[in-house]
C-alpha positions as CSV (number, residue, x, y, z in Angstrom):
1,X,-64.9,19.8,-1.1
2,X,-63.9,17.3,1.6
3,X,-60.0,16.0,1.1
4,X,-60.0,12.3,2.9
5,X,-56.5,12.4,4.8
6,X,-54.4,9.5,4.4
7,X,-55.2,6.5,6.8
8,X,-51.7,5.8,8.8
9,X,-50.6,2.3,7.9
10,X,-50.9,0.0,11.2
11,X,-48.1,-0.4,13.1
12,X,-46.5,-4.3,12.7
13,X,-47.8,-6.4,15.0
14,X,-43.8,-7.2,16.4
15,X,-43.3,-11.0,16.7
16,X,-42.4,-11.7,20.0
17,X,-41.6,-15.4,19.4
18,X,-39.1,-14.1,16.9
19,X,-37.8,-11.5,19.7
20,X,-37.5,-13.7,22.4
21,X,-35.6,-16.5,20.1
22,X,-33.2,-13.6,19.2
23,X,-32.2,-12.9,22.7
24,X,-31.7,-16.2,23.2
25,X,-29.6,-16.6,20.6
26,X,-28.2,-13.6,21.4
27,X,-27.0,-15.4,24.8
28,X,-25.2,-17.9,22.9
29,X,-22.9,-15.5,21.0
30,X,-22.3,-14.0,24.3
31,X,-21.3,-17.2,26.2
32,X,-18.6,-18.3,23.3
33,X,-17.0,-14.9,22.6
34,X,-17.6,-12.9,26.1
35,X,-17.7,-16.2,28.3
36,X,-20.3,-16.6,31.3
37,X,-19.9,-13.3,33.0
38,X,-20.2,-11.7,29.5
39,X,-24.0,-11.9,29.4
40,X,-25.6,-9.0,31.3
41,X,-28.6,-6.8,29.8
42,X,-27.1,-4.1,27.9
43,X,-24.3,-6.1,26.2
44,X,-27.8,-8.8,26.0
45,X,-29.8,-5.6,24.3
46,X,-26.7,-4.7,22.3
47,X,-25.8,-8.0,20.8
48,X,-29.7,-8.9,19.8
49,X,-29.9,-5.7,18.5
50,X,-32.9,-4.9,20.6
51,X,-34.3,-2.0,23.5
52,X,-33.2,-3.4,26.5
53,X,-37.2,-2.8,27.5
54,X,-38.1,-5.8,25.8
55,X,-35.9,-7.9,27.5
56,X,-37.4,-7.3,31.1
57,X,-41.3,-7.2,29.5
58,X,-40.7,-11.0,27.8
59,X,-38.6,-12.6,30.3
60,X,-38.6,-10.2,33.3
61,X,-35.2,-9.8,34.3
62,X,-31.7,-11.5,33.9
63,X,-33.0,-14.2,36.1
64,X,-35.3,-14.9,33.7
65,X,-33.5,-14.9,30.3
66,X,-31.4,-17.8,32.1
67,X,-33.9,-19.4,33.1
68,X,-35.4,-19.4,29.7
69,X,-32.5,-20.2,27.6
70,X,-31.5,-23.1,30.2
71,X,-35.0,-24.5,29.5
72,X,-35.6,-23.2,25.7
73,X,-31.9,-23.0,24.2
74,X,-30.5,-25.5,22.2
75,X,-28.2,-26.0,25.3
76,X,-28.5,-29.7,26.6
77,X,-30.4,-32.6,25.0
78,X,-33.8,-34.4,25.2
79,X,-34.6,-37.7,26.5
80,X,-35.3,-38.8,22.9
81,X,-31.9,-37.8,21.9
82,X,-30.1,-40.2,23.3
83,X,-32.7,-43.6,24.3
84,X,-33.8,-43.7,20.6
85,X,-37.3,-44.9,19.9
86,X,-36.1,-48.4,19.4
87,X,-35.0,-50.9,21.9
88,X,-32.3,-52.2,22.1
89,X,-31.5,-56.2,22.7
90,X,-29.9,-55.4,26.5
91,X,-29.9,-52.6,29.0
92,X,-25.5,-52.8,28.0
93,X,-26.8,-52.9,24.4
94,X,-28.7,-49.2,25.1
95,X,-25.5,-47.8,27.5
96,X,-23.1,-48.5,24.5
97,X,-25.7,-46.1,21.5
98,X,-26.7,-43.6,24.3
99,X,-23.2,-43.1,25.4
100,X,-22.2,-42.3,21.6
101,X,-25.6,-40.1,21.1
102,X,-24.4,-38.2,24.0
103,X,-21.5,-37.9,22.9
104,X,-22.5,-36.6,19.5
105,X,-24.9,-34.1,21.1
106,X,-21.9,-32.9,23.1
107,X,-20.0,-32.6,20.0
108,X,-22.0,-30.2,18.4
109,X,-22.7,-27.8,20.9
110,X,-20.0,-25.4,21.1
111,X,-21.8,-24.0,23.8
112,X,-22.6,-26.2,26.1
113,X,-18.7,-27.2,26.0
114,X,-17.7,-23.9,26.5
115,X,-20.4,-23.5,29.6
116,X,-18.5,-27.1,31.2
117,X,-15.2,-26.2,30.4
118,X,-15.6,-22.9,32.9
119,X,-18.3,-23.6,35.4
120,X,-16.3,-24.8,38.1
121,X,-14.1,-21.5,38.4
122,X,-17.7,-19.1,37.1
123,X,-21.1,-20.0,39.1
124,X,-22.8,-17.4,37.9
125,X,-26.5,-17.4,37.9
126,X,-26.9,-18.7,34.6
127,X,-24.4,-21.5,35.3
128,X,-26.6,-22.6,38.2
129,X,-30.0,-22.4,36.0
130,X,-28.1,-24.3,32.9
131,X,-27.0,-27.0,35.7
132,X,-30.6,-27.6,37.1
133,X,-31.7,-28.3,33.6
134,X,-28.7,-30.8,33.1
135,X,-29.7,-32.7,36.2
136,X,-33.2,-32.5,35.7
137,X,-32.8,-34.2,32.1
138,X,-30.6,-36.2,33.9
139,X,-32.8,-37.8,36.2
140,X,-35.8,-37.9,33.3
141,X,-33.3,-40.6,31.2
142,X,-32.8,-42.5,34.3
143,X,-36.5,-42.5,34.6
144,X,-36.8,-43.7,31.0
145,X,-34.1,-46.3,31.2
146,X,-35.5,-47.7,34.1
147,X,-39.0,-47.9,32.3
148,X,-37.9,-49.9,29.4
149,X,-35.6,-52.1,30.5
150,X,-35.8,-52.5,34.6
151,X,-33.3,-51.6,37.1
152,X,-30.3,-53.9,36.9
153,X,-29.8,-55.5,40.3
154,X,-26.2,-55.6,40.9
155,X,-25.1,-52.5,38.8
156,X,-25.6,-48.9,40.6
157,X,-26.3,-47.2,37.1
158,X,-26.9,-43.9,38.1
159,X,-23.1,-44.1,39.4
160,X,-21.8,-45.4,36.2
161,X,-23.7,-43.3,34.1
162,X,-21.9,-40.4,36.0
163,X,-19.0,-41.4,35.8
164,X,-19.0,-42.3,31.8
165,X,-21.0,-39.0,30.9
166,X,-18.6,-36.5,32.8
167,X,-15.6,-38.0,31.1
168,X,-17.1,-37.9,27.4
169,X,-18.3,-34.2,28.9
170,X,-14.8,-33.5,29.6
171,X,-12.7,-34.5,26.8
172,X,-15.4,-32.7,24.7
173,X,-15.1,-29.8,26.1
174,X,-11.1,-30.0,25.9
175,X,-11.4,-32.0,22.1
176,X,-12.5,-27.8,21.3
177,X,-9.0,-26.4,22.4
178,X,-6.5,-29.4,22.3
179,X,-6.1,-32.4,20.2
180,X,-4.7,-35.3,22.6
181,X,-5.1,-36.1,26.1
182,X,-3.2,-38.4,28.4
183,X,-1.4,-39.0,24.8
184,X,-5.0,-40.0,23.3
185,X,-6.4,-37.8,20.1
186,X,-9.5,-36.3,20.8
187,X,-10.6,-35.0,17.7
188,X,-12.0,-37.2,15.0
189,X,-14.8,-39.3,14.6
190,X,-12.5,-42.2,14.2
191,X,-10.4,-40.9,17.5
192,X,-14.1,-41.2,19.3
193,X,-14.7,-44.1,18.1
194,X,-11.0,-45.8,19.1
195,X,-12.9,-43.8,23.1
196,X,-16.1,-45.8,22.3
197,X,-14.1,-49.2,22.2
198,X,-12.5,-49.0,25.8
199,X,-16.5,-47.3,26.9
200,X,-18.2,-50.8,25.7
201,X,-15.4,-52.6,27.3
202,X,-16.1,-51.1,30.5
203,X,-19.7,-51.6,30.7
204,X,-19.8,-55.0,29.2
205,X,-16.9,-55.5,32.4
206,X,-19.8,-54.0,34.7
207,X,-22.4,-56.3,33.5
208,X,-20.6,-59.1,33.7
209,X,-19.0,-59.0,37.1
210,X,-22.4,-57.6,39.0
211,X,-23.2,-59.8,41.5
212,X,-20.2,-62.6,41.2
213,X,-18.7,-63.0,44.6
214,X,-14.8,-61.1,44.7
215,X,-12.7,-64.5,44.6
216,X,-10.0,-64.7,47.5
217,X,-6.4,-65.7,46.5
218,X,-5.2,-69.1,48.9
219,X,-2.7,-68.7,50.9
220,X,0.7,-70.8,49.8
């Protein structure tokens, strides 16, 4: 009599979207409770909960897990984030609602905050790939503002723009530890929104003076 042995069940195909999405999150935890020079591959392997071995087969090396959650993290925003899909009535009309999406994309990413609040002291590798991903987007906006509503002639946007987005950058990143700056609350909604009033003020003040000739005073 012939005995059929028992057919070994097939091993589980492992989902490596699923594995690669739990390193990156992985890096996340790292960055907010370890900080930037916290994420290395073992304490990477041990946090994801994961053979290290997997790490350098999907992304290589360290390098490369940077360089993935820079591009594939939920670290910085999308172009669509913050110009909308409508237009708005005036290129001042779209600085005003894509300085407050920015803003609220800041708000909500505890990471990215922590990442600006230490990269100037930490340039670590994966400061450096997180950066050329924030310029890079950067640049794509400026690309898209330009494309819908022209280049104005007398205002240099990309300056303003830089100027406006580090300071919403910084107070966000210092709205996470502190509640007031310069003797201004950080924290609310409605303290943003008390920010947001000066912001308009300040581009409708660029808009309006681009191009008018700097009046002399007369001598008595």
């Amino acid at each position: 009599m012939v005995t059929k042995t028992a057919q070994k069940p097939a091993a589980p195909r492992r989902d490596r979207a699923r594995t690669e999405r739990t390193i990156l999150d992985a890096v996340a935890r790292l960055i907010l409770r370890d900080g930037l020079s916290g994420v290395g591959i073992n304490a990477l392997a041990r946090e994801a909960g994961i053979d290290k071995v997997l790490i350098y087969r999907y992304f290589g090396d360290l390098d490369g897990v940077y360089r993935a959650y820079a591009e594939h993290g939920d670290f910085w925003w999308s172009v669509d984030d913050i110009i909308g899909t409508e237009k708005a009535a005036s290129l001042a009309g779209a600085l005003k609602s894509g300085f407050r999406r920015h803003a609220a994309e800041m708000r909500k990413r505890p990471v990215t905050l922590a990442v600006i609040g230490a990269e100037t002291a930490n340039r670590t590798p994966l400061v450096i790939a997180l950066e050329e991903v924030r310029e890079r987007r950067a640049l794509e906006l400026m690309d898209a503002v330009f494309a819908r509503y022209g280049a104005p002639a007398h205002v240099d946007l990309p300056a303003l723009t830089a100027i406006l987005g580090a300071a919403i950058d910084y107070l966000a990143a210092r709205a996470r530890q502190i509640r007031v700056y310069g003797g201004v609350e950080i924290k609310t909604d409605k303290d943003w929104e008390r920010l947001f009033t000066t912001v308009d003020a300040m581009i409708d003040g660029a808009f309006s003076t681009a191009g008018k000739p700097a009046q002399r005073k007369r001598k008595p």
